[in-house]
C-alpha positions in Angstrom: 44.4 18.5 25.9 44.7 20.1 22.1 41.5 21.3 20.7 41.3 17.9 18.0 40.7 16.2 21.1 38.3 18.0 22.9 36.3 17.6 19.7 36.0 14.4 19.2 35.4 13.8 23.1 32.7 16.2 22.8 31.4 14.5 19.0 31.8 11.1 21.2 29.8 12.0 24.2 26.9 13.6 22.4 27.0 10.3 20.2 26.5 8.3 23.0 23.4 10.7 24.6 22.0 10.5 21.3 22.1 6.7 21.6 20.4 6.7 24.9 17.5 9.4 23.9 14.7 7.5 22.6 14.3 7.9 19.0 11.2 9.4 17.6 9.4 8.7 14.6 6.3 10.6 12.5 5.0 8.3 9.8 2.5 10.4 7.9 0.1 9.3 5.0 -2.8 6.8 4.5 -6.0 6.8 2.3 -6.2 3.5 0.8 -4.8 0.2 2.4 -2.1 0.3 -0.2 -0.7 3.2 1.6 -2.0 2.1 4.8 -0.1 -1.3 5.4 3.3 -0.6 3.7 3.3 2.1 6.6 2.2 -0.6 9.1 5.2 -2.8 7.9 7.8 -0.2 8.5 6.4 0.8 11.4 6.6 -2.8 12.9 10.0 -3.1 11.4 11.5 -0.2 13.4 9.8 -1.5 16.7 11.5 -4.7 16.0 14.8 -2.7 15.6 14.5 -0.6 18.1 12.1 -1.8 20.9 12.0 1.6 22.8 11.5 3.4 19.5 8.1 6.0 19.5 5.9 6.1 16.6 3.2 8.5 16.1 1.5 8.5 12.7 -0.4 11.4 11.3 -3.4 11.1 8.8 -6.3 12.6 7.1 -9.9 13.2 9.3 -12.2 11.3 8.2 -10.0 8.3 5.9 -9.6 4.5 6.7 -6.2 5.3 8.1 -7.7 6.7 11.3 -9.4 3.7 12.2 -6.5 0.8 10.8 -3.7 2.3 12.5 -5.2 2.2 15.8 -6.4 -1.5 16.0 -2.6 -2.1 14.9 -1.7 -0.4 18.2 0.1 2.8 17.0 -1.3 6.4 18.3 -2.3 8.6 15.2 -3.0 12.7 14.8 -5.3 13.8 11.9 -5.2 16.4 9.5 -8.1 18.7 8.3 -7.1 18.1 4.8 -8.1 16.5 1.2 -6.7 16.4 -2.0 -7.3 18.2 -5.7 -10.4 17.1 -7.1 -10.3 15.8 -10.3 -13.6 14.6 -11.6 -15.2 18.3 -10.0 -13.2 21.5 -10.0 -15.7 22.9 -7.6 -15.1 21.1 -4.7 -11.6 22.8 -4.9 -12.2 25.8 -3.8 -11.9 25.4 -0.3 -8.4 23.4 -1.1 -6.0 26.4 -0.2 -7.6 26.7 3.5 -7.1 23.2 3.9 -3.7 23.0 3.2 -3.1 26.4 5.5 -4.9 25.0 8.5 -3.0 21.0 8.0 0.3 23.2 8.2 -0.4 25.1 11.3 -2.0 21.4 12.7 1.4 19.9 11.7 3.8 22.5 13.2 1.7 22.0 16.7 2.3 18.4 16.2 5.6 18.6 15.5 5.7 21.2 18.6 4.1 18.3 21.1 6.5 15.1 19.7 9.3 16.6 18.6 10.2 14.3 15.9 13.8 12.8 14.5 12.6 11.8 11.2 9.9 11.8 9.2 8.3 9.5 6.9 5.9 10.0 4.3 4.3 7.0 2.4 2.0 9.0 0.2 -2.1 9.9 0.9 -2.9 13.6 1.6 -1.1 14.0 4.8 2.3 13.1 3.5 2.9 16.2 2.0 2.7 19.2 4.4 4.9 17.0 7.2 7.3 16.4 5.2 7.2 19.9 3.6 7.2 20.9 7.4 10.1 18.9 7.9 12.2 19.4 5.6 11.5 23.9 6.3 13.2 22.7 9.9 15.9 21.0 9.0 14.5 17.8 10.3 15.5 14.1 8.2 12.8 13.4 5.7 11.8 9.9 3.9 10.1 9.3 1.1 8.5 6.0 -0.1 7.2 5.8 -3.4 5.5 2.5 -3.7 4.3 3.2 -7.5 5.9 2.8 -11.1 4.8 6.4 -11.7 6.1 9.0 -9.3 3.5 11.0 -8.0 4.0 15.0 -8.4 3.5 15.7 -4.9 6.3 13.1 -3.9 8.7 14.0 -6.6 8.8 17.5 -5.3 9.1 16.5 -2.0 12.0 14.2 -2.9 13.9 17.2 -4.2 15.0 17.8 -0.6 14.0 14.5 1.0 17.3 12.9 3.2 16.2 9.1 0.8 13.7 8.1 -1.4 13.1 4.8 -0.6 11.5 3.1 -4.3 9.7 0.1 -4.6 10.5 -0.2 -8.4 13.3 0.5 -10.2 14.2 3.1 -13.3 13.2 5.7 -10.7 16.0 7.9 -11.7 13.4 9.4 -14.3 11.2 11.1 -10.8 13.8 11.7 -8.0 17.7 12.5 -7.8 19.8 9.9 -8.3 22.3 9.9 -5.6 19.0 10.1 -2.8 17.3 7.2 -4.6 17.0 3.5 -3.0 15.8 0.8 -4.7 14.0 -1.2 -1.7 10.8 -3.0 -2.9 7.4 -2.2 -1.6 6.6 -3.5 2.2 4.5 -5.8 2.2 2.6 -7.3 5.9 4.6 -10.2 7.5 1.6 -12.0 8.0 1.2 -12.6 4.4 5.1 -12.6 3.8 5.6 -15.5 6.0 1.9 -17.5 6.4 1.8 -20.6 7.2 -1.8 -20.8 5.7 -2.6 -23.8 4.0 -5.1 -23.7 0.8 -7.3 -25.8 2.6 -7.6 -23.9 5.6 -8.2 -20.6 3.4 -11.2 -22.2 1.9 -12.7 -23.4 5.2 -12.2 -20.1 6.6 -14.8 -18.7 3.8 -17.1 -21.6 3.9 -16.3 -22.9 0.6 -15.6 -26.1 -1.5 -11.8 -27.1 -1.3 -12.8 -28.9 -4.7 -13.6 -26.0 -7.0 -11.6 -23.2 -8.0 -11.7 -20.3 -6.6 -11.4 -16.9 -7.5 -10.5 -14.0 -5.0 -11.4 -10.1 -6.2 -10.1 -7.5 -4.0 -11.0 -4.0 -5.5 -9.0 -2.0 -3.0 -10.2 -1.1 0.6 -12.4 1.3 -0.9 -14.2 -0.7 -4.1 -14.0 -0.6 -7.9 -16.5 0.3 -9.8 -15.9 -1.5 -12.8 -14.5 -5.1 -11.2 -17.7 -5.4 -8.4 -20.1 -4.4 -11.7 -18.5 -7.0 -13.7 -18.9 -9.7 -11.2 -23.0 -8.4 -10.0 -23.5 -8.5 -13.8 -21.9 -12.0 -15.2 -22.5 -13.5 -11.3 -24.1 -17.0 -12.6 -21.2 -17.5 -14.7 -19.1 -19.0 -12.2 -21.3 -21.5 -10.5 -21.9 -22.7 -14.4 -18.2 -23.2 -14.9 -17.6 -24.8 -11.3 -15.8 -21.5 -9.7 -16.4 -20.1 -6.7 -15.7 -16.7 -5.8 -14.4 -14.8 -2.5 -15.7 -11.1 -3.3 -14.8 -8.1 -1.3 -16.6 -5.5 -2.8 -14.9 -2.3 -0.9 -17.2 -0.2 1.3 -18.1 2.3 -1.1 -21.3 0.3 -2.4 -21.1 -3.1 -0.2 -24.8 -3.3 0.8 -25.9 -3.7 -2.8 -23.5 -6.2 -3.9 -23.9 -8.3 -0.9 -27.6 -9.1 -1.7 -25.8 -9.9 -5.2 -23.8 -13.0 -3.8 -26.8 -13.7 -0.7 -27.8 -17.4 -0.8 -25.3 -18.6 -3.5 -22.8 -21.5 -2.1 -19.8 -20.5 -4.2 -20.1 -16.8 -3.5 -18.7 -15.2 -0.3 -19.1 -11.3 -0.3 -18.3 -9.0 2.3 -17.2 -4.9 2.4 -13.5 -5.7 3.4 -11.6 -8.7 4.4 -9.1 -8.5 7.2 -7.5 -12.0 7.0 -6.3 -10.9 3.7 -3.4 -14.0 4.5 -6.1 -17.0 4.0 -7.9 -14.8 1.6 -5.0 -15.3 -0.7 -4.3 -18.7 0.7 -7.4 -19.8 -0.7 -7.2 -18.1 -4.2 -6.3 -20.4 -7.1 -6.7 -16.7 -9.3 -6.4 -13.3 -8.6 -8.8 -10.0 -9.8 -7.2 -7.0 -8.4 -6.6 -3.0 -8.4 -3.1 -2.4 -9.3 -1.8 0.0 -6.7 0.8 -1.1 -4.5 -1.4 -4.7 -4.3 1.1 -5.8 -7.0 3.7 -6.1 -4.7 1.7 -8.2 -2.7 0.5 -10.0 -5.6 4.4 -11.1 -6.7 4.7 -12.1 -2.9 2.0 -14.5 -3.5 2.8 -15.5 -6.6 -0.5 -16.8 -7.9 -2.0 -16.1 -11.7 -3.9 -12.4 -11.6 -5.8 -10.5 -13.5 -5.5 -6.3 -13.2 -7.9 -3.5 -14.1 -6.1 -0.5 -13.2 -7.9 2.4 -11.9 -7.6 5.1 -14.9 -8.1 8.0 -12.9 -5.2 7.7 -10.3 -2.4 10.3 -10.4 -0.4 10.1 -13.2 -2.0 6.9 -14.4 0.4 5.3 -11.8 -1.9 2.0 -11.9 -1.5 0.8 -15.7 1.9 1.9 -15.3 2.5 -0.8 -12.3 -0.2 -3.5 -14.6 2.0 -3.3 -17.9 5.5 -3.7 -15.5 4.1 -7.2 -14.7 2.3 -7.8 -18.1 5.7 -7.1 -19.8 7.0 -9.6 -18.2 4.0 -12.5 -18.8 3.5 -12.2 -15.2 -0.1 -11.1 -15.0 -3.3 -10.4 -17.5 -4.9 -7.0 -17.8 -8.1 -5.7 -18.5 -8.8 -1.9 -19.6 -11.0 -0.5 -17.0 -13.6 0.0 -19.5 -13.7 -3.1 -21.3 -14.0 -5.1 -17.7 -17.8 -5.2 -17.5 -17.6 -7.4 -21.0 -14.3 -9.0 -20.7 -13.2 -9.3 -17.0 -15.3 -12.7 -15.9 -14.4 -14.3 -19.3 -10.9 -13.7 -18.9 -11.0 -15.1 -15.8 -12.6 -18.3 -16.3 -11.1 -19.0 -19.9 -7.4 -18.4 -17.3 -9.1 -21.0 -14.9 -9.5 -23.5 -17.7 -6.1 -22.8 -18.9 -3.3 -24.9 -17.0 -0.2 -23.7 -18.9 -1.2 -20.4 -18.8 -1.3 -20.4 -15.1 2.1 -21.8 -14.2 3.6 -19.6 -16.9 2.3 -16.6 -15.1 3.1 -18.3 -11.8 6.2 -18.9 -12.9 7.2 -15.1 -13.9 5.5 -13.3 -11.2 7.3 -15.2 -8.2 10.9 -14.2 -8.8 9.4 -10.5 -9.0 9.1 -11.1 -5.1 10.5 -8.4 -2.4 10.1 -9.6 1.2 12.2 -7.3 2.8 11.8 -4.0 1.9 10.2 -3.0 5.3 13.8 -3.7 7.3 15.8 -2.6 4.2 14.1 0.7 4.9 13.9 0.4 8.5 17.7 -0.2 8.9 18.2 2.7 6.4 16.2 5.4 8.6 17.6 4.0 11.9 21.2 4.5 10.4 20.4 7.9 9.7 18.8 8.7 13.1 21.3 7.4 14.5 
């Protein structure tokens, strides 16, 4: 036999041990549901693909992620570790101890599971496994779900294997020939509900008559959106809305005894039926993190206040991609308090408005994305 073929009988029966090894997967990052559920989708999109496939997620002690990702079913590792302070420079100083222990946590991780790939989908743990990852030689992923690349994931995309982008003109952030346009992923059960309107609203105890307003801050609460609502609260039973409120968990408590014994009000920290929440929802008030790919899924009139303070002002950046397009309103974080609750009920009033933004929102859809990238890492694995 010439050595040519002794090669490929050898490339051919690795090939086929490598298909009968069971592939294994680290999915690290979390933080906020928009992080949290994208990773989710993937995650459930590679089981899909391949059944036998293991997933181990890692996280950050002490965030949401390290009570979500168990009730989804998937095993998850956490990391002593937090992110740069902005707002207090002081409570950095412990930063570079952090970031020394999560890397020695990681390599004993990686040491344990033994991982074929990584993927990162941004929060504080994304960046020392992939960094990890990519020192061993090992195939790294990066997700950027945001119109604004983050620093921390533009430098890790310098040597990521793809960067999988849920937006496009990317090129700007990340090197070209590693970029993917994919969409964001959003959760099948609000890609394909079968929710009906009316259901949603029975499910929340309200009137399938009125019109109702749904305000999701984000998992953890906004400020400016749940002071807005406490403050011009009477204003919707006067114009015939009602409103399903999640307030975040931040401040829940006080904002609950806001909505307490009002018929059109439901209020609650956190809604985990976010399919007949948005079922229900005639108008949208919403953060604009990675929700916006969600929003466009849904395709229902919505009005942002982006968080000012995220990284790189990432969240007006994703706002003015849809408001460029007529496909949703926007209110300034600090003009929300005065103008938010207006807004919203002169849009409820305003018929033309709301199938124009209806109308330019819907074809922004990606349903996809999590198999697109699923397929892509699989490939790669493989």
């Amino acid at each position: 036999m010439s050595m040519q073929n002794e090669r490929i009988k050898n490339k051919d029966s690795n090939d086929v041990s490598k298909k009968n090894e069971t592939i294994r997967i680290i999915i690290a990052g979390g933080g906020t549901g928009g992080h949290i559920f994208p990773a989710l989708a993937i995650a459930n999109a590679l089981k899909k693909m391949e059944p036998a496939i293991e997933i181990l997620f890692v996280g950050a002690k002490g965030k949401m992620e390290m009570e979500k990702i168990p009730q989804a079913g998937y095993r998850i590792e956490g990391l002593d570790i937090a992110g740069f302070n902005r707002s207090s420079l002081i409570k950095n100083i412990g930063l570079p101890f952090k970031l020394v222990k999560s890397f020695l946590q990681v390599r004993r991780i990686f040491k344990r599971f033994k991982p074929d790939a990584v993927v990162g989908v941004g929060g504080y743990s994304t960046f020392p496994v992939l960094r990890f990852a990519q020192s061993k030689g090992i195939p790294s992923f990066v997700h950027e779900s945001n119109s604004f690349a983050g620093k921390s994931n533009m430098l890790l995309g310098k040597r990521a294997t793809k960067v999988f982008a849920a937006s496009d003109g990317m090129q700007k952030f990340f090197p070209k020939e590693k970029l993917l346009l994919t969409g964001n992923p959003v959760r099948k059960n609000i890609v394909k509900t079968f929710v009906a309107r009316g259901e949603g609203i029975q499910f929340f105890g309200l009137d399938e008559n009125k019109k109702t307003v749904l305000a999701i801050g984000g998992s953890l609460g906004a400020k400016s959106i749940n002071e807005a609502l406490a403050t011009h609260i009477d204003e919707f039973a006067q114009n015939d809305l009602q409103l399903i409120w999640q307030t975040g968990r931040s401040t829940a408590e006080q904002y609950m005894l806001v909505g307490e014994g009002r018929a059109n009000i439901w209020v609650n920290d956190f809604i985990n039926e976010m399919e007949y929440a948005y079922a229900a929802a005639d108008i949208i008030i919403s953060r604009s993190g990675s929700t916006v790919y969600e929003l466009c899924v849904i395709g229902k009139p919505a009005v942002l206040v982006p968080y000012p303070y995220a990284a790189e002002d990432h969240q007006t950046a994703n706002a003015m991609s849809l408001v460029n397009k007529n496909a949703a309103l926007m209110i300034k974080d600090n003009e929300a308090k005065e103008q938010l609750v207006a807004t919203v009920i002169d849009l409820s009033k305003n018929e033309i408005l709301q199938q124009e933004l209806k109308k330019n929102i819907i074809p922004l859809a990606i349903t996809d994305a999590d198999d697109v990238i699923a397929k892509e890492i699989i490939k790669i694995v493989n």
